[in-house]
N, CA, C and O atoms as a GROMACS GRO file, in nm:
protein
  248
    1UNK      N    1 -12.248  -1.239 -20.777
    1UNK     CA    2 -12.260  -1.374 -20.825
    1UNK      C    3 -12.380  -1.441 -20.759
    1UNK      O    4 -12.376  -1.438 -20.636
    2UNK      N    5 -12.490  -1.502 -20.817
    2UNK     CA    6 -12.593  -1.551 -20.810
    2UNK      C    7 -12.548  -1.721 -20.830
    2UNK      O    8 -12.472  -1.771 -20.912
    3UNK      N    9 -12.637  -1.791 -20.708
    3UNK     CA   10 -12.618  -1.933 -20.744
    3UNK      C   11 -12.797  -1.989 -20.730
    3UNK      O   12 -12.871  -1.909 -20.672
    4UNK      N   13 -12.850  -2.094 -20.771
    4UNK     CA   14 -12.952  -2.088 -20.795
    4UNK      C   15 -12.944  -2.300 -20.737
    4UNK      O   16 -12.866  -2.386 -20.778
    5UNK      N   17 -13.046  -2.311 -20.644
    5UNK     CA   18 -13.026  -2.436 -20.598
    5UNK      C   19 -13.174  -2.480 -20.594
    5UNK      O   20 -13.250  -2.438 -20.507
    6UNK      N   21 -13.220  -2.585 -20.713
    6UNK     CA   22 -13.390  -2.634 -20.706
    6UNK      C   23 -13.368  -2.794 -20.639
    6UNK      O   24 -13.301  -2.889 -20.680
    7UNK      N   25 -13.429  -2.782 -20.555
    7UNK     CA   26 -13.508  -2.942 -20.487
    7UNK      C   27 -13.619  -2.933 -20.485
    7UNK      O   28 -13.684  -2.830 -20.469
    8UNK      N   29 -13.677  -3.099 -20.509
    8UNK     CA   30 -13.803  -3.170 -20.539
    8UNK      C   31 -13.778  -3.316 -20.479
    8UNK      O   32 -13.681  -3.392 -20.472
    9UNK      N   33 -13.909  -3.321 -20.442
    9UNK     CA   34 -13.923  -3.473 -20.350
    9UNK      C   35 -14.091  -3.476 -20.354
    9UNK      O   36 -14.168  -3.380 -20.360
   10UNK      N   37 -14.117  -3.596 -20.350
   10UNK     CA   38 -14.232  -3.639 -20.343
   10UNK      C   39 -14.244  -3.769 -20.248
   10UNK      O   40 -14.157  -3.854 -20.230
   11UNK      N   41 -14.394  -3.765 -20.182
   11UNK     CA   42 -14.375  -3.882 -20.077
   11UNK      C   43 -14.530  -3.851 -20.043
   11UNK      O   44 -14.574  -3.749 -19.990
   12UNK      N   45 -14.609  -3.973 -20.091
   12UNK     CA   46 -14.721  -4.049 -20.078
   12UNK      C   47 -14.809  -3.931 -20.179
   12UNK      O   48 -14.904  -3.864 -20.139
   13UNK      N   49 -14.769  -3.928 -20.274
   13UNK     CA   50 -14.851  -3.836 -20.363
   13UNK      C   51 -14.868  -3.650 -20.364
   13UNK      O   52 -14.899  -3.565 -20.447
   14UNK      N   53 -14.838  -3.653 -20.258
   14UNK     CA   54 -14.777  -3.476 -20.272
   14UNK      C   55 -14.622  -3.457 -20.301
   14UNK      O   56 -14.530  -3.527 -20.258
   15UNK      N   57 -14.615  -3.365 -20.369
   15UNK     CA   58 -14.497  -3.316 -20.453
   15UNK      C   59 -14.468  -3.176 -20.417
   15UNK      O   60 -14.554  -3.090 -20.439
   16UNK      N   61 -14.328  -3.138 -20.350
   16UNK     CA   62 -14.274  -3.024 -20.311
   16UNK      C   63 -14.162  -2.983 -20.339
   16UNK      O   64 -14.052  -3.032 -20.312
   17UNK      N   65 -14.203  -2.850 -20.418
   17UNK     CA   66 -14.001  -2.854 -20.458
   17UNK      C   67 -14.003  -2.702 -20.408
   17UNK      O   68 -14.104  -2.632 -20.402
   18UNK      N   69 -13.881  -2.663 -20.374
   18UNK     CA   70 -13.823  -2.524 -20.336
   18UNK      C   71 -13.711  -2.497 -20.442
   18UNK      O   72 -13.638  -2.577 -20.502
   19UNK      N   73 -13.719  -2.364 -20.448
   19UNK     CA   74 -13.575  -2.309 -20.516
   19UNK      C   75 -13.550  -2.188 -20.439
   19UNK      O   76 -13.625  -2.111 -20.377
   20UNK      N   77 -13.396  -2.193 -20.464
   20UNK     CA   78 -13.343  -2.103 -20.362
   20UNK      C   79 -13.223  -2.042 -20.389
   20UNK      O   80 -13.128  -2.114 -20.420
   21UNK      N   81 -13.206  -1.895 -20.382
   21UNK     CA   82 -13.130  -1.835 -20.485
   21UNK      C   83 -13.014  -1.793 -20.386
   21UNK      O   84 -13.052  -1.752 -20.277
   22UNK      N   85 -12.899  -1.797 -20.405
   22UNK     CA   86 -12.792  -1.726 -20.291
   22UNK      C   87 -12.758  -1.604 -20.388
   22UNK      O   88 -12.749  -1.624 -20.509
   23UNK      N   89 -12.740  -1.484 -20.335
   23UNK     CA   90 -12.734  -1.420 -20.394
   23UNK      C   91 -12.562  -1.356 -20.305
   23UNK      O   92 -12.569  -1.267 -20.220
   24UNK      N   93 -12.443  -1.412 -20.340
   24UNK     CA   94 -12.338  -1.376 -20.264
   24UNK      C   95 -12.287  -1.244 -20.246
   24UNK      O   96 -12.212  -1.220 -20.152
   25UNK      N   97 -12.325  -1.142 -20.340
   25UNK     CA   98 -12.297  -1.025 -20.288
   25UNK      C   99 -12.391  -0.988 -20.186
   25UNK      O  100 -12.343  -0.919 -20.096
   26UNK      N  101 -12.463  -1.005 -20.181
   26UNK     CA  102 -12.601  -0.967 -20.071
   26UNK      C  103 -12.522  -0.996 -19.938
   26UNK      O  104 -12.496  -0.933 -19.836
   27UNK      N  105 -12.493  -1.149 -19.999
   27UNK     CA  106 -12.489  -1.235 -19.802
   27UNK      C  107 -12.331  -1.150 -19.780
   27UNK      O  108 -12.301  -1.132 -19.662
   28UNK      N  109 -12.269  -1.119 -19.847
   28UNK     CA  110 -12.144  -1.091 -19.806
   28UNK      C  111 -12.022  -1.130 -19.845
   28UNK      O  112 -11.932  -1.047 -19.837
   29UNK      N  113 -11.999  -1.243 -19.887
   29UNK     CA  114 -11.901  -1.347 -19.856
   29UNK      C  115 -11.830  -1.306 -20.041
   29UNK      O  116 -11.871  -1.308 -20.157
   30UNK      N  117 -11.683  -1.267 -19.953
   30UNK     CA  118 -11.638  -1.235 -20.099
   30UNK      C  119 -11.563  -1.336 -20.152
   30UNK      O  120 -11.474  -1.296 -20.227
   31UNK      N  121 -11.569  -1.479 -20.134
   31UNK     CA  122 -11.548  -1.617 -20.176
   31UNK      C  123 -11.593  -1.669 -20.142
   31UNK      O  124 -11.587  -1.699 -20.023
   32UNK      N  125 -11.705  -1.737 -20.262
   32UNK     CA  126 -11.808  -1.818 -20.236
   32UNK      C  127 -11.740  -1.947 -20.174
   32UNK      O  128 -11.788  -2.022 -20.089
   33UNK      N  129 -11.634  -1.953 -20.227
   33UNK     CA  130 -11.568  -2.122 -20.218
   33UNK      C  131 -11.548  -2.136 -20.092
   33UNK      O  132 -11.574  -2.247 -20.047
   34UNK      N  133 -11.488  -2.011 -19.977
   34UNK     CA  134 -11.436  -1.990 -19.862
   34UNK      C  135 -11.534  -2.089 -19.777
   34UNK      O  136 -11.656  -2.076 -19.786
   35UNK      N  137 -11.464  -2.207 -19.680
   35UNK     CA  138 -11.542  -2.321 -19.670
   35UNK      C  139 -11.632  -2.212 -19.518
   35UNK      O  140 -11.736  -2.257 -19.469
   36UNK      N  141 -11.593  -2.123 -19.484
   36UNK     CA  142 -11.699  -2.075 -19.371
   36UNK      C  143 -11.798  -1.972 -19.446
   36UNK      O  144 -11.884  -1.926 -19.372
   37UNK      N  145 -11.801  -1.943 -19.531
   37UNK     CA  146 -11.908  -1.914 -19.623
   37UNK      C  147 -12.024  -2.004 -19.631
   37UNK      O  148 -12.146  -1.993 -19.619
   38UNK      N  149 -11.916  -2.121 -19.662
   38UNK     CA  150 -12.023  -2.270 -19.712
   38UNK      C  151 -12.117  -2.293 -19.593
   38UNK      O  152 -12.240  -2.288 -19.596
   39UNK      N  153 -12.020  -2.326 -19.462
   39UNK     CA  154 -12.071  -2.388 -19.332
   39UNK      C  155 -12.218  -2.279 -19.312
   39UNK      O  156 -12.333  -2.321 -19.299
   40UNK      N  157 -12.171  -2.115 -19.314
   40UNK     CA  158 -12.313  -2.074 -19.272
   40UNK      C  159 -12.437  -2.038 -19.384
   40UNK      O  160 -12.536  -1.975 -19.346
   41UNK      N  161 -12.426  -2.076 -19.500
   41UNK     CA  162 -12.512  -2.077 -19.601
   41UNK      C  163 -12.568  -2.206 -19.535
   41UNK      O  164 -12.681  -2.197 -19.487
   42UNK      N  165 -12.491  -2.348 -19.526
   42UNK     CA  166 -12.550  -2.462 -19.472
   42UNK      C  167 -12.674  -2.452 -19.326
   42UNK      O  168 -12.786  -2.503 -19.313
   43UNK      N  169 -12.595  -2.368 -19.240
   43UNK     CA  170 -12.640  -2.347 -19.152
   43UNK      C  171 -12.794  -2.259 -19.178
   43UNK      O  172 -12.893  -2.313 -19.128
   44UNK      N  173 -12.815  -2.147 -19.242
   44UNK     CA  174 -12.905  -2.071 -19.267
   44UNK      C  175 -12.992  -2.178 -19.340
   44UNK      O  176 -13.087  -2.197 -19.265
   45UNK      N  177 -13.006  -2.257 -19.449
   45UNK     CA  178 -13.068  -2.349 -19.457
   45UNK      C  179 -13.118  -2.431 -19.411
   45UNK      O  180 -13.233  -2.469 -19.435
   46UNK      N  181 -13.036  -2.479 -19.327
   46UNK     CA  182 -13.102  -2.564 -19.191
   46UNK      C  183 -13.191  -2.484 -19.189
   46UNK      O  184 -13.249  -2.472 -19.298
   47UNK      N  185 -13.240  -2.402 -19.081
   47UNK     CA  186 -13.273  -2.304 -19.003
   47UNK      C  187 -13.397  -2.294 -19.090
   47UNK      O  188 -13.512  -2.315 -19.048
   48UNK      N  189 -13.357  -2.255 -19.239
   48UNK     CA  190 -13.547  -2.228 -19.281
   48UNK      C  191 -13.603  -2.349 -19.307
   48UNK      O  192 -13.724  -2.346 -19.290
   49UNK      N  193 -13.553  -2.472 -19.348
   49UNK     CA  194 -13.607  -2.560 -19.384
   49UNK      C  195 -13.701  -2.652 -19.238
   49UNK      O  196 -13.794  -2.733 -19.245
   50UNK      N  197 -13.635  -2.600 -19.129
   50UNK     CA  198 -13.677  -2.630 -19.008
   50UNK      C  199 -13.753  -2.552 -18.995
   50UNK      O  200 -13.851  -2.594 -18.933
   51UNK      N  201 -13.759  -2.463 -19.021
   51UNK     CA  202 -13.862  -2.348 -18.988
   51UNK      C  203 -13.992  -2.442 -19.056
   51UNK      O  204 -14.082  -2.501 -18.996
   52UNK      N  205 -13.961  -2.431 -19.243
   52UNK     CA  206 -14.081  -2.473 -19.308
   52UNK      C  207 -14.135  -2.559 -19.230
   52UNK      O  208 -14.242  -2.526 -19.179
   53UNK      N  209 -14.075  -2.698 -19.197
   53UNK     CA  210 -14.128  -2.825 -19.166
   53UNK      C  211 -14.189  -2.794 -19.032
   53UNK      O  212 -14.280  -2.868 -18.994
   54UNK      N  213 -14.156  -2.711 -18.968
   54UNK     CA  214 -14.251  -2.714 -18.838
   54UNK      C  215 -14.428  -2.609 -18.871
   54UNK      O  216 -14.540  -2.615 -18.821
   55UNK      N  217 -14.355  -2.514 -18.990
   55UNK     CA  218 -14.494  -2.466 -19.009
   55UNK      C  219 -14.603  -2.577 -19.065
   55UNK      O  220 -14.719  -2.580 -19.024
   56UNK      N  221 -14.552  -2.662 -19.161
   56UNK     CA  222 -14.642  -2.754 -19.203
   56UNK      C  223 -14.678  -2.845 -19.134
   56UNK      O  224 -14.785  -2.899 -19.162
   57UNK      N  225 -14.608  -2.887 -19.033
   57UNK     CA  226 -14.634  -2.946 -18.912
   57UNK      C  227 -14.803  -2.925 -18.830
   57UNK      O  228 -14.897  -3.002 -18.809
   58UNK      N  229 -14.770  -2.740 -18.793
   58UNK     CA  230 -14.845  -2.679 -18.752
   58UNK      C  231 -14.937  -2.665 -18.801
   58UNK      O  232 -15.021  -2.610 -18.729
   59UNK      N  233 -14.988  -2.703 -18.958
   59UNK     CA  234 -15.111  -2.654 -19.038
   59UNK      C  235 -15.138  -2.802 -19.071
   59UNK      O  236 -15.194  -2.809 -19.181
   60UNK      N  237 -15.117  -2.927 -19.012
   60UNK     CA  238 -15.126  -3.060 -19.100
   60UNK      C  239 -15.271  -3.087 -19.022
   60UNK      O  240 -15.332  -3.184 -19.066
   61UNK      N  241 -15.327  -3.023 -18.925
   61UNK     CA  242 -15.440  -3.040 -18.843
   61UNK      C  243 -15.610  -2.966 -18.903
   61UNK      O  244 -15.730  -2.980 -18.877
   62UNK      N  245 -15.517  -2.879 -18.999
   62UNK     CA  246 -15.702  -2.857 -19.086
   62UNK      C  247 -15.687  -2.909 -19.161
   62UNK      O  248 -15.776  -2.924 -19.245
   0.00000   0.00000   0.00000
């Protein structure tokens, strides 16, 4: 089972959207609904989206 999650935001004229596919047989979780499924999908998200924002962080200087 494939779930498919697009965000978009814009702020002062640049426009960024991500999409992001869970792919639940991959991650494991043999109920998607199972709320500790949820918590570490949440969690793994964190994690890259923090990731992104510090890389762009890191490149906002050239």
């Amino acid at each position: 089972m494939r779930e498919v999650h697009r965000l978009q935001d814009e702020w002062e004229g640049v426009r960024v959207g991500i999409e992001v596919t869970i792919d639940w047989d991959k991650v494991g979780c043999e109920n998607p609904k199972d709320e500790r499924c949820k918590q570490l999908i949440r969690t793994l998200l964190r994690e890259l989206f923090d990731t992104i924002a510090e890389a762009m962080a890191d490149n906002s200087g050239e």
